[in-house]
N, C-alpha and C positions, 0 to 999 in steps of 0.2 A: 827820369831823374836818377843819376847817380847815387848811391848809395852801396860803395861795398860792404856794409855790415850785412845787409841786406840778401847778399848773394851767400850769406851763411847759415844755411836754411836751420839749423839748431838755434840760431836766436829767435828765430821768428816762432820755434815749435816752445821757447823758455817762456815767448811773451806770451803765447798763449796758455800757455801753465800757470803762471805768475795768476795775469787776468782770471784765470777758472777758480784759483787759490783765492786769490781776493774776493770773487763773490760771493762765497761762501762764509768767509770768514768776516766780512759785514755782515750777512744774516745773520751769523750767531750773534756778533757782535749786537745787531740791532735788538733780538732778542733778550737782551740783557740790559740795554741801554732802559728799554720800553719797558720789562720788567718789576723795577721798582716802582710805576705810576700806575701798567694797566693790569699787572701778574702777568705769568706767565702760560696760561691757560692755554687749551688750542685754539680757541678763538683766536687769540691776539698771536699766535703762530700762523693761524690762515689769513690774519691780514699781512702779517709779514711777505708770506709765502707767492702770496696772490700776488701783493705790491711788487715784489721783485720779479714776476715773472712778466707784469707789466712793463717795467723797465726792462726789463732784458730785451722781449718782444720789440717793441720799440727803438732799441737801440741794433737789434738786428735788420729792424727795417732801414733805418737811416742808413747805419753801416753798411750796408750791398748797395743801395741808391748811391751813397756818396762817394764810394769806392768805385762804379759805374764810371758815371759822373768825372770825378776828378782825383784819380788814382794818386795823390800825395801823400808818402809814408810821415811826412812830417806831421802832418796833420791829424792825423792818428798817433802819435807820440803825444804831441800837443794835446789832448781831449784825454791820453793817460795822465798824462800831468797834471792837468785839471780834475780830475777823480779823485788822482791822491793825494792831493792840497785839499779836494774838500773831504776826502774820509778822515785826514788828519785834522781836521779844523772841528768832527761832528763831536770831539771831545771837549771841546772848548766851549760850543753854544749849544749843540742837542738836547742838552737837558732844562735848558733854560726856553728853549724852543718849542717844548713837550710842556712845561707850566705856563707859557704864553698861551698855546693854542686849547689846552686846558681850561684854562681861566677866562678864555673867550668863548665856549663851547658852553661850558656848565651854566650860564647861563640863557642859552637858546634853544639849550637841547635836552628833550624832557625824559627821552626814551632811547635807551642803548648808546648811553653816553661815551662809557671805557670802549665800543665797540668803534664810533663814529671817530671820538678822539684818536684814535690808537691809528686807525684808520691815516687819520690825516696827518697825525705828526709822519707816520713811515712816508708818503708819499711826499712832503715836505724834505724831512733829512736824507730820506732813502732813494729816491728813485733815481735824480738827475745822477750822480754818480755813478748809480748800476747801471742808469741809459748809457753814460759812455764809453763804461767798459762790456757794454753789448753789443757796440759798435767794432769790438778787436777781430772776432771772428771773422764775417765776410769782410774785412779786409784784408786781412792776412792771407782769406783765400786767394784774395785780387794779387798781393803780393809774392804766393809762395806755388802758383801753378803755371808752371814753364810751357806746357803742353796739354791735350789732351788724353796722351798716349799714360800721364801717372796721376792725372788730375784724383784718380779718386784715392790711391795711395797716399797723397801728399793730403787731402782733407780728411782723410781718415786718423793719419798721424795729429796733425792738429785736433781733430775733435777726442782723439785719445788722452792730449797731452791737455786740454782744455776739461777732462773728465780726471786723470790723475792730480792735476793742481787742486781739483773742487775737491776731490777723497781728504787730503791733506790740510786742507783748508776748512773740512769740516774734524776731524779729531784734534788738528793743534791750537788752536781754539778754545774748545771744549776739556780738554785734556792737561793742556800745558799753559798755555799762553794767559786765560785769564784766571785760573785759581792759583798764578806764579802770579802775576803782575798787576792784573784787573783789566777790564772793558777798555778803560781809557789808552791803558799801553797796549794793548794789544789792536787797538784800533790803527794806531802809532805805525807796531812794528810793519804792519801790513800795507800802511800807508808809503810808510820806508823805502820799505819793496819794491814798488811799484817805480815809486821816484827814481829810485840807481838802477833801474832798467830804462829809466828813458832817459837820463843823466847820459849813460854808455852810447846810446843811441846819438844823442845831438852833439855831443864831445865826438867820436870818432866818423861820421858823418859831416866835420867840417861847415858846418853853414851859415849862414852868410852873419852878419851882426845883431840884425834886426831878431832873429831866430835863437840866435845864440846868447841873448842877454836873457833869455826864458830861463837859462839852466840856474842862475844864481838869482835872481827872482824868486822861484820856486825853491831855493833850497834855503834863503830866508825866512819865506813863508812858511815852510816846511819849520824852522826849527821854532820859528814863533810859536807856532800849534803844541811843538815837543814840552816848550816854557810853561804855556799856561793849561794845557791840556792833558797833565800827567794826571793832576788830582780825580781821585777816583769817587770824591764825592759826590753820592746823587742829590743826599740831602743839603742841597748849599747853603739853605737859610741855617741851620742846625749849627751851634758851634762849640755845643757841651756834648755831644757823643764821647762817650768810653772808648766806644769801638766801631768800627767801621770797615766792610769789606765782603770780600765776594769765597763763595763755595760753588763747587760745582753746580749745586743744583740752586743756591739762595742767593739774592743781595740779604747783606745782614748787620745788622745795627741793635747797639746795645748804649743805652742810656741809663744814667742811674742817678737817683736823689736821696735825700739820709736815711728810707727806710726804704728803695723799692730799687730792684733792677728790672730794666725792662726790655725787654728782645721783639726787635719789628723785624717782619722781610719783606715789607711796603711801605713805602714811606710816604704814600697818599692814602692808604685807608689798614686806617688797625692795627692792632697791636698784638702780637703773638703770644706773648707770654709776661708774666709781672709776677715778680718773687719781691715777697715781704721780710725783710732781713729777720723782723725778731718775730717770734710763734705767734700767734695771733688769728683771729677770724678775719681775712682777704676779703671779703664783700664778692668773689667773684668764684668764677663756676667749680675752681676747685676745691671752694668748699662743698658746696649742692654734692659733686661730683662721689665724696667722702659717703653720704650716705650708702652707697652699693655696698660699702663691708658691713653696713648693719643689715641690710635687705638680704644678701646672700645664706644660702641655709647651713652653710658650718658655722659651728660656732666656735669652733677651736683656732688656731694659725690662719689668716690668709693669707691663700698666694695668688698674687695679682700678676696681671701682665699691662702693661699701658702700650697701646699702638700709637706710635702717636709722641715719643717721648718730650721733645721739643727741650728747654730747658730745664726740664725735671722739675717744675712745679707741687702737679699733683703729689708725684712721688715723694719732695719734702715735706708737703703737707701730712701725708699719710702717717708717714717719719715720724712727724712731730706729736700726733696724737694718739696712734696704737705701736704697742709693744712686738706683738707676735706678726708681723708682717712679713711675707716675703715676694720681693717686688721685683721684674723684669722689667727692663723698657729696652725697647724696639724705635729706632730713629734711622732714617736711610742717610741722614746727611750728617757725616762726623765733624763737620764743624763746626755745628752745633753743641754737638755733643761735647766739643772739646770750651765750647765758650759756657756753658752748663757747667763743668769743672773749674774753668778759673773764676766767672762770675758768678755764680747761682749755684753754689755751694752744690750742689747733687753730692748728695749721700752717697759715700765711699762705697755702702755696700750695695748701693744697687747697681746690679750690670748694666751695660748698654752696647745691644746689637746691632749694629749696622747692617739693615737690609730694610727690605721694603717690607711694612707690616702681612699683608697678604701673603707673600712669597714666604715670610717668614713660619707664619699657621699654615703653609703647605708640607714646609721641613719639621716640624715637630709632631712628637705624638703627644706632649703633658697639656695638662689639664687644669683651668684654675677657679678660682672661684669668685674673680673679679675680672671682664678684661674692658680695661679702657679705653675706648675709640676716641681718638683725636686727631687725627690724623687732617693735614691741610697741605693742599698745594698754593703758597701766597695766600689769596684770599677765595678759592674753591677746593672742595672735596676731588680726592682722588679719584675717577669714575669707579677703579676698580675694586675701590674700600667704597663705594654706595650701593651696591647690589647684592641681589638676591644669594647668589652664588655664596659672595663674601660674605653674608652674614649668615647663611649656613655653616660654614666654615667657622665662624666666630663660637659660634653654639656649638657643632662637636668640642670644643675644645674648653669646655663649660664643663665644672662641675655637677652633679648632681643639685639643682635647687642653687644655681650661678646664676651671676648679674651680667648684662653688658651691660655699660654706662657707655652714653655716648654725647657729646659736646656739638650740638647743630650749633654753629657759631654766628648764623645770618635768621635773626628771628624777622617773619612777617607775618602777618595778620591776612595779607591776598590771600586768595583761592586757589589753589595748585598748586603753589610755592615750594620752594625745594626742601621742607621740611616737612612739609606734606607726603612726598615724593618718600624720603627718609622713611619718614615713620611708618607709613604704609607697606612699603618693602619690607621695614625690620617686623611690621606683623604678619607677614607672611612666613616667617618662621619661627617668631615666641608668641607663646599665647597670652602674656602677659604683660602691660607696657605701662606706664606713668611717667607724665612728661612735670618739668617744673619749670618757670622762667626765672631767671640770674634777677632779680631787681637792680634795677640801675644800670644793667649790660643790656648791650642786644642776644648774651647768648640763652640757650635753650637745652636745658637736658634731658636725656629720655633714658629714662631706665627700663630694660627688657629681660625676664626669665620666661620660664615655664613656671616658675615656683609663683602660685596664686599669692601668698602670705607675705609681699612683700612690704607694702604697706603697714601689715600689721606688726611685722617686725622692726621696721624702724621707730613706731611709737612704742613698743616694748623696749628697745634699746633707750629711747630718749626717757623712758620715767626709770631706769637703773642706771643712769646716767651722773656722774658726779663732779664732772668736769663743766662750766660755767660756761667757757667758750663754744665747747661741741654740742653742747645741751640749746645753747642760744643757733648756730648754725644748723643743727637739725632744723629745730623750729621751723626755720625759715622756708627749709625744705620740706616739710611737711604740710605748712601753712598753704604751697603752691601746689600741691599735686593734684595733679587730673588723670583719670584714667583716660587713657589713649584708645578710642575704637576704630583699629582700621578700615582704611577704604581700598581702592582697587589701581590706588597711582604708586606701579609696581615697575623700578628698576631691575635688569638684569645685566648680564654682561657684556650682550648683545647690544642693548638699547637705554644708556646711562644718561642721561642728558643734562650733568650735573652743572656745566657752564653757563649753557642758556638757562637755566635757572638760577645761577648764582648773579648772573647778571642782574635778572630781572629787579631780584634784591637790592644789589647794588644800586640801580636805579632808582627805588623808593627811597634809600640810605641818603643817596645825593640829593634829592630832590626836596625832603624834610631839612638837607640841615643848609642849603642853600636860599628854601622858599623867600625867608626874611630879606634874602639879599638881591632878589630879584623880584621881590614889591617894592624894595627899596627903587631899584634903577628902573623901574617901571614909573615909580613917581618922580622919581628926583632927577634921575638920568645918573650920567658916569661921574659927574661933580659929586653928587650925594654920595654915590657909591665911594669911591676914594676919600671922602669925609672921615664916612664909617672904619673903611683901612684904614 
């Protein structure tokens, strides 16, 4: 078959770069789409990862069978076409896709939900796509080896130019594409791509009618997808959001009602943060949290450090109540930090560092005598802020007779459970530990020194105590403490397992607040269920 574009072996080495660029840049993509419903975890990066290696696989098989078979370069344009009509389309319904397959899961499936779901929405939106553009390799081979005599220089060039498009395809993405534009356009541009490469292809290629009405087909389709697929909303039922949008590292949303703002970076479970516009006892951890400057053994200034910044809660709260305070926070994702400034007032004078908490206690020598662990990826612990190592490091960097305060923000009652895991580790290196539960939240605090007298100095603080609010918020804290006895479920650096535990949570989470609704369809069936909706 005729085709002199073909005889120009530089197109064939672009389609293959283009091709390596785009798979890449759905993975990221995918990860960010999947993101706000399952986190970002490595779990839900190894089913990403696996998923697409299945499609590829697969499409490399077909690709060299079909190319065998029935060497048609059209036909290979054709199956590019169709990739990026449906990459540009996963804008449009992906997400609507992902709360389908969601909402048919969580009722059937009792164990390793986010895992199964996550699981099947990638292979649903994800694969057929990456299957076709698996297929570009072995055929290009079929098209672009003249001989035996350069066969393996000419596949080399291609699997070079199939490896530089993927290098590319993973930083502009990451880098540029969706902290300029979002998931949705960046889905777009790449879909683009792909299109005016095979647009070039069928256009100068001349063929025959039947072939040739593909190209304005597709470039209709193509801008329908551009139309309605720009919006970068994940949360589409939501239609009072403040704010809405993506950071390198977050999806992020900010809602607010006459007395609270509120900061998610999941928009299927939990809420990150909630600032109380005017002074008052919040009902949640960062009060409890407050107690560590009265447990800590100076009595004069503290100086805190919060790992973990997030919207600077803590740190207004602190603000609001003691005088002598001097407070760092440590946040690796500055646009948070930046939406903490215009919506959540953060106090002027407290700094905020950009860097990852840990890395941060590796660059410094000072010392403080509060430091706050909050620190969350979505809705799991950092592995490398749950271990042994890190909480060593936490403690040098402790005053004489210093607190860690730390925020487990997934409370369970199971056996083993990752707060178990937590507290165990952090007794492995303070001798001292008292946990309290948030009433009314699922979180869990744990306060750890060396200093025995902590206890006893919070109830010294609360009877000199002359302020109504703090005096009622102590209480509260005081009322729940347990001394903590560790046991021997010791994370290290080596061996964190802070996901499959967070899952497991997650799992009792869903399972409590969906039970009602699947006695419901167990008796009623889907009528009753939709009733109740």
């Amino acid at each position: 078959m005729d085709r002199p574009i073909l005889k120009n072996k530089l197109y064939l080495y672009l389609t293959e770069f283009f091709a390596g660029m785009s798979v890449m840049a759905v993975e990221l993509g995918a990860s960010r789409l999947l993101a706000p419903y399952f986190s970002s975890s490595q779990i839900v990066w190894t089913i990403i990862i696996g998923t697409i290696m299945i499609a590829m696989a697969l499409g490399n098989l077909y690709g060299g069978r079909s190319a065998d078979k029935d060497p048609n370069p059209d036909k290979l344009y054709l199956r590019i076409v169709i990739a990026a009509i449906w990459i540009a389309a996963i804008p449009v319904v992906g997400k609507y896709i992902i709360i389908a397959i969601s909402g048919l899961l969580i009722f059937t499936v009792s164990n390793n939900f986010l895992i199964i779901a996550g699981f099947v929405a990638c292979m649903v939106i994800f694969v057929f796509p990456l299957f076709l553009l698996g297929t570009v390799t072995p055929s290009l081979v079929k098209f672009s080896v003249d001989s035996l005599d350069d066969s393996g220089t000419v596949v080399g060039k291609l699997n070079a130019s199939n490896t530089i498009g993927s290098i590319i395809g993973t930083f502009v993405p990451t880098f540029i594409s969706i902290p300029a534009v979002g998931t949705s356009i960046s889905f777009l541009i790449f879909a683009g791509i792909l299109l005016v490469l095979c647009i070039i292809y069928f256009v100068t290629s001349k063929v025959n009618f039947s072939q040739a009405k593909r190209v304005p087909v597709s470039i209709v389709l193509f801008l329908v997808c551009c139309l309605l697929g720009h919006n970068n909303s994940f949360a589409f039922w939501q239609t009072n959001l403040t704010y809405e949008g993506e950071s390198i590292y977050n999806y992020l949303q900010v809602s607010e009602t006459d007395d609270r703002v509120i900061l998610s970076t999941n928009v299927l479970f939990g809420v990150q943060s909630i600032y109380q516009k005017e002074k008052g006892p919040t009902g949640m951890y960062y009060d409890y949290a407050m107690a560590s400057l009265f447990m800590s053994g100076n009595d004069g200034p503290k100086k805190i450090l919060i790992l973990g910044n997030g919207s600077g809660t803590f740190a207004t709260q602190c603000k609001r109540y003691f005088d002598d305070v001097d407070i760092t926070g440590v946040e690796i994702d500055q646009k948070i930090t930046d939406l903490a400034v215009e919506y959540f007032e953060l106090p002027e004078d407290v700094p905020v560092v950009t860097y990852d908490g840990r890395a941060y206690l590796n660059a410094i020598d000072d010392k403080y005598d509060v430091i706050m662990v909050d620190a969350y990826q979505d809705i799991t612990i950092p592995f490398q802020m749950s271990s042994v190592e890190f909480f060593q490091l936490v403690e040098d960097h402790l005053n004489d007779d210093g607190v860690m305060v730390v925020n487990m923000n997934m409370r369970s009652d199971s056996p083993g459970n990752i707060n178990d895991y937590l507290a165990d580790t952090i007794g492995n290196v303070f001798t001292n530990m008292l946990t309290t539960d948030v009433k009314g939240w699922s979180n869990r605090i744990l306060f750890a020194s060396n200093n025995p007298d902590m206890e006893e100095r919070l109830l010294a603080a609360m009877a000199e105590e002359n302020d109504d609010d703090m005096f009622f918020m102590m209480a509260k804290v005081y009322d729940g403490l347990t001394v903590y006895k560790p046991g021997n479920l010791i994370m290290t650096d080596d061996k964190a397992p802070v996901e499959l535990l967070g899952m497991r949570v997650i799992d009792e989470i869903i399972s409590d607040e969906v039970s009602e609704y699947k006695d419901l369809y167990e008796k009623e069936g889907i009528k009753g269920l939709l009733n109740v909706l």
